[in-house]
N, C-alpha and C positions, 0 to 999 in steps of 0.2 A: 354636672360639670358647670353647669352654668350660674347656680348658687356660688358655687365654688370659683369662680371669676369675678362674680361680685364680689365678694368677701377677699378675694385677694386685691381687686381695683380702689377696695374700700379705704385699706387697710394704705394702699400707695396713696391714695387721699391724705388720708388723716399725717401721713409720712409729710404730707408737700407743706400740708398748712401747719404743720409742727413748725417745720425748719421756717416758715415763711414770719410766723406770731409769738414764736415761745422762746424768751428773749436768750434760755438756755442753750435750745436747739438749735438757734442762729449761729451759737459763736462755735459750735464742734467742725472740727478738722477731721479727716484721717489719726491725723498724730494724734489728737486727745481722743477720739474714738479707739486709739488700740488697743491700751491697757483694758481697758470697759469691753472688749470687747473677749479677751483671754480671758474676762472673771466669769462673763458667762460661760464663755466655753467652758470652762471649768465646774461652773455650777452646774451646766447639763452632763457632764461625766460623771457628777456626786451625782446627779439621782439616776443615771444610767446603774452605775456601780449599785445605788441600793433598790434596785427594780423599782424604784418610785413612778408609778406612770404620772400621775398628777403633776409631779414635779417633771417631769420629761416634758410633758404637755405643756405647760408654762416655760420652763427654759426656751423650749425651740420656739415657741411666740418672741421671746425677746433675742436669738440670736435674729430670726426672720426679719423684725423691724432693723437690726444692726445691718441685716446685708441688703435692706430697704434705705438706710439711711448712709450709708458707701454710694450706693446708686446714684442716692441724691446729689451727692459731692460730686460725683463722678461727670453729672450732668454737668452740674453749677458750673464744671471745669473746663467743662467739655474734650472732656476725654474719651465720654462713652456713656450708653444711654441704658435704662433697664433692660429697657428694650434687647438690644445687644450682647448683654451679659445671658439672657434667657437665651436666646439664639444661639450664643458663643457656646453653651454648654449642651445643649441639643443636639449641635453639629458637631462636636467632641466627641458626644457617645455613643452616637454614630457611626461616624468615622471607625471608633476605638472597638465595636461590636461586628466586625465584621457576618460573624458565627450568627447575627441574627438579621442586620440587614445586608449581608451580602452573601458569597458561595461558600465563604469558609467554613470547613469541619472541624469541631471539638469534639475531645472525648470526655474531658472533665474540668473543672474548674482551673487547676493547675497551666492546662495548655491555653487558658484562656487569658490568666495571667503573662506567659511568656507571650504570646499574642500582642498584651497591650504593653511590654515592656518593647519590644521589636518595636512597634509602630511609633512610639515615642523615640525612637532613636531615629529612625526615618524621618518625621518631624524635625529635629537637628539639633538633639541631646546630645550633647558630648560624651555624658556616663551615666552609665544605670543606676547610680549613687546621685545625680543631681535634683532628682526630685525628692530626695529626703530634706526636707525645711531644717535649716541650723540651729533654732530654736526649738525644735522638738524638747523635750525632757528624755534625760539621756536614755534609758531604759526603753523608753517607746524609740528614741533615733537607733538603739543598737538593735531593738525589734526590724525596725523599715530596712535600716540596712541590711540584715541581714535576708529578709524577704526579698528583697533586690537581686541582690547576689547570687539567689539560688535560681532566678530567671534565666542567669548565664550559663547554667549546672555547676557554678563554685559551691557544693551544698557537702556533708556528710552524705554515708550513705543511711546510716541509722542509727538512732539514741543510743545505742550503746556505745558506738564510738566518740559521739559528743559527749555522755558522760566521763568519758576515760580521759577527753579533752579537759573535765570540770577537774576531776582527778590530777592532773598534770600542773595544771594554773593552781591547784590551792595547794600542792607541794613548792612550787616555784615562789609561791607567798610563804609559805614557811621560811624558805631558804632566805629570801630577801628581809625577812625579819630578824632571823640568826645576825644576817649580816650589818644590821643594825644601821642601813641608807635609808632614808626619810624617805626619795627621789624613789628609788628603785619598789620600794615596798606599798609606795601609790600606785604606780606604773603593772606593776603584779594585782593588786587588789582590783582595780580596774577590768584587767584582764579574766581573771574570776568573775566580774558579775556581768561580765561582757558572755562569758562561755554560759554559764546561768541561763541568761537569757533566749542562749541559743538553746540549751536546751530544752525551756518550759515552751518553745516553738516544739520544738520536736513532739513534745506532749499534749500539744495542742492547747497552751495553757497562755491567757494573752500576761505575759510577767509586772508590765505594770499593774493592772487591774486585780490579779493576786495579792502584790506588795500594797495594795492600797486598802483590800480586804481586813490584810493583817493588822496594817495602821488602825483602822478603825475599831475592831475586835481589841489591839490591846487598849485604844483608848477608854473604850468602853469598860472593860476589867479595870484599868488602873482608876475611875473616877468611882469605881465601884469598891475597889480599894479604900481609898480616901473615907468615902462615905462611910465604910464597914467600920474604919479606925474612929472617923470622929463621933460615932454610936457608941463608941466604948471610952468617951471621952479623952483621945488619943491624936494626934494629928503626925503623918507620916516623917517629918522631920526631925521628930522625936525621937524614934524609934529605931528599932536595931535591925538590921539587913536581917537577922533570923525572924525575928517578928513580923514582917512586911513579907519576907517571902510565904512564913505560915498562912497570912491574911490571903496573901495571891493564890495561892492553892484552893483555900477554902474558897474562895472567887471563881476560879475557874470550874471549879466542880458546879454549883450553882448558877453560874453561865453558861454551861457545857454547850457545844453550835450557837453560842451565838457571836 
């Protein structure tokens, strides 16, 4: 523990005389620190998503130094000290665990959830919807909300009736198609990947981290593609929707899991 103190005081070190010497680090704000600070978050999802430990390992060094260098700002401003934000969130999870520092009984995870949805509204939530962030990506915000909601018991009772809900929304997109409204047939399409969603919860399936799987997988095939065509002195622009789909086939077989 005590290495381990060092290496984190070290590391608020080398944080102070960054901001203090390096004429780059001098001029960051909050504001230009955000975008910088979504590309990581982002970069630690890509090697989440591809089990990368290595890359996990490095990512969370640099979101670490970003919520080391927030701190910083936070001082400069005097807003609020490292110090404080470690306390701040110590005595959050505290508070939020009663089941382990205080009397309360759980039975499972679930009840531990509604647990900390309750106490968050005693804190002076307005709605079980206000801790889902705006900026979420929609998919992950139709995930949180949806996990929210079933705090309250607004939930299904079982995937089989959320399917029948996926069923209903991709008839109600057909119809809005027929009907040939721009407006309406967004509003419908929506509502499908919204039910989707709900239901790759029900399967226990996180839906963005699927849909990203996919992403990846057909990139991989499509570049593989490409290469397969220009071996045969061929390039995809070329070529006839039957020919490129023969190539993909043969792709996918030769990729098979990956």
């Amino acid at each position: 523990m005590e290495t381990l103190a060092n290496s984190f005081l070290g590391l608020v070190k080398i944080m102070d005389e960054l901001r203090e010497q390096c004429p780059w680090d001098k001029k960051q704000t909050i504001d230009t620190l955000r975008p910088l600070t979504i590309e990581e978050t982002y970069e630690l999802a890509d090697a989440i998503t591809d089990h990368d430990w290595k890359g996990i390992k490095e990512e969370l060094g640099d979101i670490l130094l970003h919520l080391l260098f927030y701190a910083k700002i936070g001082s400069e401003q005097e807003q609020f000290t490292l110090q404080e934000v470690i306390e701040g969130i110590s005595a959050k999870l505290i508070h939020r665990h009663p089941h382990i520092y205080g009397d309360i009984k759980v039975t499972d995870e679930e009840e531990v959830k509604r647990n900390w949805e309750k106490l968050k509204m005693k804190e002076g939530k307005k709605s079980v919807l206000s801790g889902v962030p705006p900026s979420l990506p929609a998919i992950v915000k139709a995930t949180r909300i949806q996990e929210k909601a079933k705090q309250v018991g607004f939930e299904w009772d079982n995937k089989e009736d959320v399917w029948k809900k996926v069923d209903e929304e991709i008839a109600e997109l057909h119809e809005a198609v027929g009907r040939g409204n721009q407006a309406d047939v967004e509003e419908e399409f929506g509502d499908v990947l919204f039910s989707l969603a709900n239901y790759a919860r029900f399967l226990q399936i996180d839906a963005e981290g699927a849909l990203e799987k996919t992403n990846k997988k057909f990139i991989r095939r499509f570049q593989e593609m490409e290469s397969t065509a220009l071996r045969s002195g061929k390039q995809l622009a070329g070529m006839s929707l039957d020919e490129m789909d023969a190539i993909w086939e043969q792709v996918k077989i030769q990729m098979r899991n990956t």
